[in-house]
N, C-alpha and C positions, 0 to 999 in steps of 0.2 A: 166227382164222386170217387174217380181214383186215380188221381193227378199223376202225373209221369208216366202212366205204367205203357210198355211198349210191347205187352205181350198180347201173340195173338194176331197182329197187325205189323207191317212193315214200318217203321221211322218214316216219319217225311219231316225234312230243313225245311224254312222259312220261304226261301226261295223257290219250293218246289210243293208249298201248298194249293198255288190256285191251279195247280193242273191235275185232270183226272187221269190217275195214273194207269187205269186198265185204257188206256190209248192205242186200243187193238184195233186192227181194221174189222168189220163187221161179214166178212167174209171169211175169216180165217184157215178154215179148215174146210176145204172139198175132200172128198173122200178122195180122189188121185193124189192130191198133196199130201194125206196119210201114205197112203202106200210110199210112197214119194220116199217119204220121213222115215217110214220104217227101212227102206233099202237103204240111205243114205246112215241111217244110224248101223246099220249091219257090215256097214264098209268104210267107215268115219276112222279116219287115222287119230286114236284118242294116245298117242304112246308118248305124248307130250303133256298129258293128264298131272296134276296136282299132289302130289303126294303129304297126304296129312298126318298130323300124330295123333299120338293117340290123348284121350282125354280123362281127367280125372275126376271127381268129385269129391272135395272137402276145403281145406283152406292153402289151396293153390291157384295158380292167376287162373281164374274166366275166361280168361282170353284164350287160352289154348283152342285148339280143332278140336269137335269132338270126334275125327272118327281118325284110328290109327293106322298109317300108311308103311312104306316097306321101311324094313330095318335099315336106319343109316349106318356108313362104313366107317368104322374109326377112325381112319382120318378125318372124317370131316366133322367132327366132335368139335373141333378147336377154330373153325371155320367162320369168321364173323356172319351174323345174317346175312349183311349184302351179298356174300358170295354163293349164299343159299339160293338166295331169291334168282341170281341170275340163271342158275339150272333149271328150275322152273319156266321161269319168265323171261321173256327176249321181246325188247320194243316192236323187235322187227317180224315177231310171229305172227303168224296166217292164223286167222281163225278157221278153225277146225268143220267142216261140211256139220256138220250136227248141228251149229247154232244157224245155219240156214233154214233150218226147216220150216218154222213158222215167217211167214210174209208180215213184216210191221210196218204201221203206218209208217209215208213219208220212206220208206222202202232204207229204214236208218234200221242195222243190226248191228249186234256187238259179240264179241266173246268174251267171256266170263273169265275174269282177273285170276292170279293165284289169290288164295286166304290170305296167304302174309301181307297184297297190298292193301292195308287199312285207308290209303286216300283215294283211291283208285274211283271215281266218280264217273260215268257217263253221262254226255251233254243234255241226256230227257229223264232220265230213270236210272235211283240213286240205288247201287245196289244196297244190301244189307250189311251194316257195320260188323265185327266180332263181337259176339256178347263179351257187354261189361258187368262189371257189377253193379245195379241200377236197383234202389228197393224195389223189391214186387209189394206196392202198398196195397193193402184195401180199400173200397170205397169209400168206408169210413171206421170209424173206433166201435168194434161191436160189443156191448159186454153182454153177454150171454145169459138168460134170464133166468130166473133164482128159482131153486127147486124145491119147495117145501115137503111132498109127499116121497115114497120109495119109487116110483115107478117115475114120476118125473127127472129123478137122479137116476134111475138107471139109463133115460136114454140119453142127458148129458152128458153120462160118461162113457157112453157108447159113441157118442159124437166127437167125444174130445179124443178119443184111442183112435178114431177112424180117418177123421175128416185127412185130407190131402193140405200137406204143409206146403208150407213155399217152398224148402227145397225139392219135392219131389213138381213144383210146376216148373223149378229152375231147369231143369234137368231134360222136361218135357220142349221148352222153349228156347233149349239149346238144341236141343235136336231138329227143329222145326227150324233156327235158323240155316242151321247146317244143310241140312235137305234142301230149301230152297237154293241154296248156292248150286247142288246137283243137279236140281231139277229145273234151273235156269240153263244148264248148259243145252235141255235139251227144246226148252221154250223161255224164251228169254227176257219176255216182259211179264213173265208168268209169278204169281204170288201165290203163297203157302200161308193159311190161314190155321191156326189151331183153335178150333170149336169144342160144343162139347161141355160136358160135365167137368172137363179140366179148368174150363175157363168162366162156366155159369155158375160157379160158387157150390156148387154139389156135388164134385170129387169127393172120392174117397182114396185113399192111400194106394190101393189093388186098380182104382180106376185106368181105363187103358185111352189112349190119346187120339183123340180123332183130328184130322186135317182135313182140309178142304184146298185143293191146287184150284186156283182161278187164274184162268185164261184169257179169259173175251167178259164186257160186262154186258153178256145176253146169256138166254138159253141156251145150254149147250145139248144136242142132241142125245140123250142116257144108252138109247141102245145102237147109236153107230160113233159122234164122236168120240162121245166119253171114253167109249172100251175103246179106241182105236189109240186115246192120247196115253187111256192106261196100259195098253199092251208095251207101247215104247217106254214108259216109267218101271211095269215090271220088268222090261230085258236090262235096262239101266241097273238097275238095282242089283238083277240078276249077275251081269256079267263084269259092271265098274264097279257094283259094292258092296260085295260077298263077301271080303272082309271084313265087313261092318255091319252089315243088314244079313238078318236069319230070316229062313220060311219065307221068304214073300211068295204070295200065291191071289191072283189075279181073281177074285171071284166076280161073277158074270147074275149079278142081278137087277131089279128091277133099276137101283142106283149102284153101279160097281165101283168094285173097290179094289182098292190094294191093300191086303194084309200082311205084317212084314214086325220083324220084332228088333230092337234096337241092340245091338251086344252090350254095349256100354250102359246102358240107362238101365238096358233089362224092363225097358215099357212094352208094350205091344202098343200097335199105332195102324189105324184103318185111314185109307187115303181115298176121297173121293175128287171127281172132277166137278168143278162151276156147283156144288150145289147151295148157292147162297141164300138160302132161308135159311139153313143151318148157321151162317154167321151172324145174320139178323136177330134169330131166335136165341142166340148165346149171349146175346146181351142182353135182351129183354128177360131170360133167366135169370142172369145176373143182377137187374137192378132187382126185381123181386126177392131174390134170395138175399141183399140186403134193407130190403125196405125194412124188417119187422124180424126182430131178434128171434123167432120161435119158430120162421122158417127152416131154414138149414137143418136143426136137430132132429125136426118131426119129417123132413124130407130124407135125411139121411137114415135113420131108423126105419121109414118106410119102405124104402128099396134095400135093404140088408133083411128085412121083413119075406118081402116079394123074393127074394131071392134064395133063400133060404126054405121059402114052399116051392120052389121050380115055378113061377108065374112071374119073371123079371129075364123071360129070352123070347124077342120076337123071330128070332130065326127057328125057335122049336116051336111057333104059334101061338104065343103069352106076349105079355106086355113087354113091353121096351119100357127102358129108365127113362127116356123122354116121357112118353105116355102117364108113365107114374108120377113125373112132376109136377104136368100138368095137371092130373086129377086130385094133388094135393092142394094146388095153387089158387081149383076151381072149388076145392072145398071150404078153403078160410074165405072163398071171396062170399059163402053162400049162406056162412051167418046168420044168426040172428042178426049180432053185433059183428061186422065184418072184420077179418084182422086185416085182410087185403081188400085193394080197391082194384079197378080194372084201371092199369097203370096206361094201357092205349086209347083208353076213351077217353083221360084225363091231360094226357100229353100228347094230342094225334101227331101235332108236329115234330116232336122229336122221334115217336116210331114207325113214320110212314116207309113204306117200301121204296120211296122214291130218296131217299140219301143215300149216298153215295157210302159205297165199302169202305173206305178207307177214313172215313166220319162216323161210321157206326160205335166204335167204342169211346165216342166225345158224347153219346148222348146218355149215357145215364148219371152224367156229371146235376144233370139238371133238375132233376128227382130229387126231392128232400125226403127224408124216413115220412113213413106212415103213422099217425098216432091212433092206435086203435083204442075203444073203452071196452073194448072184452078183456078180461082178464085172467081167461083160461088158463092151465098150466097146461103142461107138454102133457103129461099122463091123460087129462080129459080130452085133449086135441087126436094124442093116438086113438083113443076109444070113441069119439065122435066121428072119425075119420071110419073106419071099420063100421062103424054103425050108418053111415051115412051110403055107405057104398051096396051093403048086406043089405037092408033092409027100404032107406027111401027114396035112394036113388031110380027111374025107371028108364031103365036100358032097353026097353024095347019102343019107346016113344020118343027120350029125349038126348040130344048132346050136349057133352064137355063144353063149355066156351069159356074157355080164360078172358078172350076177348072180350068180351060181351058181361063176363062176371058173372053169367048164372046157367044155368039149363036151359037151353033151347030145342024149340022142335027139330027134328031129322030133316034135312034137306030130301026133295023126294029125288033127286040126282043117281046116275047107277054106281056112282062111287059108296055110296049111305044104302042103298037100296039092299036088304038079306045083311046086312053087315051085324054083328054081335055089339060090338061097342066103336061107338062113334066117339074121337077125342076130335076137337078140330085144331086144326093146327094155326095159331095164330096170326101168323102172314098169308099163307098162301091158299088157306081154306080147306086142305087136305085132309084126309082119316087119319091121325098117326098109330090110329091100332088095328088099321086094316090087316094085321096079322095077323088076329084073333079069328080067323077065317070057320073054323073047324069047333061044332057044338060043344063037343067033348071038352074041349080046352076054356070055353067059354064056364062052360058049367064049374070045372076043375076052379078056374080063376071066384065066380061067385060063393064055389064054398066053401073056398078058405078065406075070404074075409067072413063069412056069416060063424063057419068054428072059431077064428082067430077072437073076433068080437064076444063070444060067449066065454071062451076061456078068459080074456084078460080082463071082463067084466069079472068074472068070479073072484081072481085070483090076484090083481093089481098087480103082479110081478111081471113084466117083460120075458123072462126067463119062459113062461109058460108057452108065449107063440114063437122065441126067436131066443134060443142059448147061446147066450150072451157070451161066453168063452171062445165059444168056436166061433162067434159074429168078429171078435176082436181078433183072433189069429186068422182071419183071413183078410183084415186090415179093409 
């Protein structure tokens, strides 16, 4: 469905498919061995560290670093590479206490090459190449469905001003290979996944970049590992890459994170540890958002919608962009004439929880498009969609289920229990709009779809719930 693409997911050669590469020991982290980690990284002689340049974007080699390292001295301008690399690199250097930190299976550790070595392989675990220039293809040829009314054209051409191009993913998946090279120095069989609306077809241009570091392929503990593996990524960041990384700032939630802006790319980018539903759930976005041409635009319109009324930030107790894709996804699936099908009940084997990370972006190869006989336009889809939520939707009995393709009763569970809107989260079973905690905000979210739905019924113009000028300058 989108042959080649190696974004998102580390390379693996031929030789090194039939092994599972999170080859961690199942023990990996005791809380003394953090402490451990963190005094070892505090005292870690890194003064033989990598010095990188800096990077560009336009029609200059890919290959460059992206992040820019100390000025070199004019004489060595003239210096062939190899004489480069020897300053960095010595056969005979000691790996540096910091890549000890994690205990790897078979008790096999490495330290992390300079960049410049492009062959530099390890005997289990292949690091990450330099980005090349590789198409970022799509899943397939999508032509974008034809818009006969004003309001149908205006949200195509709100889609086409907004939606996130390939170069801004290029940009995003240079940076993420780059980091991981960092963040192996400090766990070293450790992968950097980019999740997310960058990668599930639903970016927007302003979209910010989410990653996921995986460690171990189990649960990782959210309020002792996680913050313990993030505390040593943020001092990393903090004290090796302040040249390069702006703002990072450790936030300590129910899933934390690192928040950290990129100089060069000028992305902002949230880092969480092991949360792999989120890498699961980024493809299963993805194959939906291209089953059926009239996703994307009525999804991307929606959440510039939601955002636009302040009801698109779960951190101020409104929806999340996930939330929002989901309740669009469960809306075409709930049709009269379905535009979407429930893609996990029709493929259980290719979306079971039980494949492997490193297989997950091979499985929406297997998906054909959707042919649906509805033939609504984007304009009836936004006003069915507001009508559906406003009015016959019932939030106090029933839930979201993409899974499932339609409305189902509330689990009587204390997670569902007092909750305003239940979305279920299609792996793992979760609320994902357990942030909507507070009536206020619940109410605030119902009545702007029940005004939003009355004005654009009136008025046909987009312009009336969401001004389309300022939608497009915020990209």
């Amino acid at each position: 469905m989108f042959p080649n693409s190696i974004l998102g997911r580390p390379p693996f050669t031929p030789n090194h498919q039939q092994h599972n590469f999170f080859a961690l020991s199942p023990t990996l982290y005791s809380h003394q061995q953090l402490i451990d980690a963190q005094f070892n990284f505090q005292n870690a002689d890194l003064s033989r560290a990598v010095s990188l340049q800096q990077l560009t974007y336009g029609n200059v080699s890919p290959i460059s670093p992206l992040f820019r390292g100390r000025k070199r001295l004019s004489d060595e301008k003239n210096l062939p590479l190899d004489g480069k690399r020897q300053r960095f690199h010595s056969p005979h250097q000691e790996p540096t206490i910091i890549n000890h930190i994690v205990p790897l299976s078979g008790d096999r550790r490495y330290s992390m090459p300079p960049l410049f070595h492009t062959n530099y392989v390890p005997d289990i675990v292949r690091g990450v190449p330099p980005f090349r220039e590789i198409p970022i293809l799509e899943p397939r040829e999508i032509t974008l469905p034809e818009a006969k009314d004003k309001l149908s054209q205006q949200i195509l051409e709100l889609f086409e001003a907004c939606q996130q191009q390939v170069s801004d993913l290029k940009k995003k998946e240079l940076c993420r290979a780059q980091l991981q090279r960092e963040i192996q120095q400090l766990f070293p069989q450790s992968r950097l996944f980019l999740v997310g609306s960058s990668l599930n077809g639903f970016g927007t241009r302003s979209s910010d970049g989410d990653l996921c570091l995986v460690v171990k392929d189990e649960p990782v503990n959210q309020k002792t590992e996680a913050r313990h593996i993030l505390t040593l990524v943020h001092k990393h960041f903090c004290t090796r890459l302040s040249g390069y990384i702006e703002r990072p700032q450790l936030i300590r939630a129910k899933v934390p994170i690192v928040k950290f802006r990129d100089k060069v790319s000028c992305v902002e980018f949230d880092l969480n540890v092991n949360n792999i539903v989120g890498i699961r759930n980024t493809f299963l976005l993805r194959t939906y958002a291209y089953l059926e041409n009239r996703v994307r635009p009525l999804v991307l319109v929606i959440k510039k919608w939601a955002s636009h009324h302040d009801i698109n930030d779960a951190s101020r107790g409104t929806l999340s962009s996930y939330s929002l894709v989901l309740m669009v996804l469960h809306y075409l699936q709930t049709l009269p004439e379905p535009i979407l099908p429930s893609i996990q009940k029709i493929y259980p084997e290719s979306f079971s929880p039980a494949i492997q990370l490193h297989l997950v972006h091979q499985v929406p190869c297997n998906v054909p498009p959707y042919l649906s006989k509805n033939e609504s336009n984007l304009g009836d889809l936004l006003l069915g969609f507001l009508k559906y939520y406003a009015t016959e939707f019932d939030w106090n009995s029933q839930m979201i289920s993409v899974r499932e393709a339609k409305a189902i009763p509330r689990p009587d569970g204390i997670e569902w229990r007092n909750k305003y809107i239940c979305v279920e989260e299609p792996f793992d079973g979760t609320n994902t709009a357990r942030a909507v905690h507070e009536k206020q905000k619940f109410d605030m979210i119902k009545d702007q779809f029940l005004k939003s739905w009355h004005r654009l019924r009136d008025k046909k113009d987009l312009n009336s719930i969401l001004p389309l000028r300022a939608a497009v300058l915020k990209r």
